[in-house]
C-alpha positions, -999 to 999 in steps of 0.1 A, spaced: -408 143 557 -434 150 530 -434 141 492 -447 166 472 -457 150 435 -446 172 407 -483 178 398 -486 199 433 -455 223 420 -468 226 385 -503 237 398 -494 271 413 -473 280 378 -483 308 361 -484 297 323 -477 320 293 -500 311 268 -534 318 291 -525 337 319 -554 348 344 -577 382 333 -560 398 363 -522 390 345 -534 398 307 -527 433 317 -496 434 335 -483 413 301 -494 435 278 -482 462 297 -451 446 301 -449 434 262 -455 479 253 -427 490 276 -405 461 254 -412 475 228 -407 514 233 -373 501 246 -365 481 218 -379 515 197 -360 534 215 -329 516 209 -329 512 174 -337 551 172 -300 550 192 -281 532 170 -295 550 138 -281 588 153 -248 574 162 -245 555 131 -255 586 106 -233 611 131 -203 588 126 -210 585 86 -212 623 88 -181 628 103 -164 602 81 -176 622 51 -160 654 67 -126 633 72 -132 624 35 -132 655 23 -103 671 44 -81 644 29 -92 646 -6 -86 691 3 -50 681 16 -40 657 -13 -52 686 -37 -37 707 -18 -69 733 -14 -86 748 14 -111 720 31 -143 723 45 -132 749 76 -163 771 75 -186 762 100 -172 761 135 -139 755 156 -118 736 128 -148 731 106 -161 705 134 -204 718 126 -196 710 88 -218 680 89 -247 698 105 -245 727 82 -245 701 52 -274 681 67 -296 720 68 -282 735 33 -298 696 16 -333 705 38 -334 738 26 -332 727 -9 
C-alpha cells in the first residue's frame, strides 16, 4: 500500500485566483452566463412584481367603486381584467 503526502493531491488542484491561460476563458465565460442569469432573473421578479401591483391597484379601485356604490373600472376586457394594461398605455401616451 502506498502513501500519498497531501502535497501530491494538492498539486493537480486547479486554484481560483490564477488559473492556467487555457482556464481564464472558460471562467470568464462561465462568470458572463452568471451573470445574464442573475440579469435575467431580476428582470423576472420586477414583471411579476409590477403585474401583481397592477392588479392590486385594479382590486383597489373595484372596492373603493363597490363601497361608493358606482360603476368600477369594467371597460377594457372580460370583467375589466386588461384595465391595468390600458392604464399602463393611456400614462405612455401622455
Amino acid at each position: 500500500r502506498r502513501i500519498v503526502s497531501w502535497d501530491v493531491l494538492c498539486k493537480n488542484r486547479i486554484s481560483w485566483n490564477d488559473p492556467p491561460k487555457s482556464k481564464r476563458t472558460y471562467y470568464s465565460f462561465r462568470l458572463k452566463i452568471m451573470v445574464v442569469i442573475a440579469l435575467l432573473k431580476v428582470i423576472l421578479v420586477m414583471i411579476v412584481m409590477l403585474t401583481a401591483v397592477a392588479y392590486i391597484v385594479l382590486l383597489e379601485r373595484r372596492l373603493a367603486a363597490a363601497i361608493q356604490n358606482r360603476i368600477g373600472p369594467n371597460r377594457v376586457g372580460w370583467q375589466g381584467m386588461l384595465q391595468p394594461l390600458a392604464d399602463v398605455l393611456k400614462l405612455v401616451m401622455k
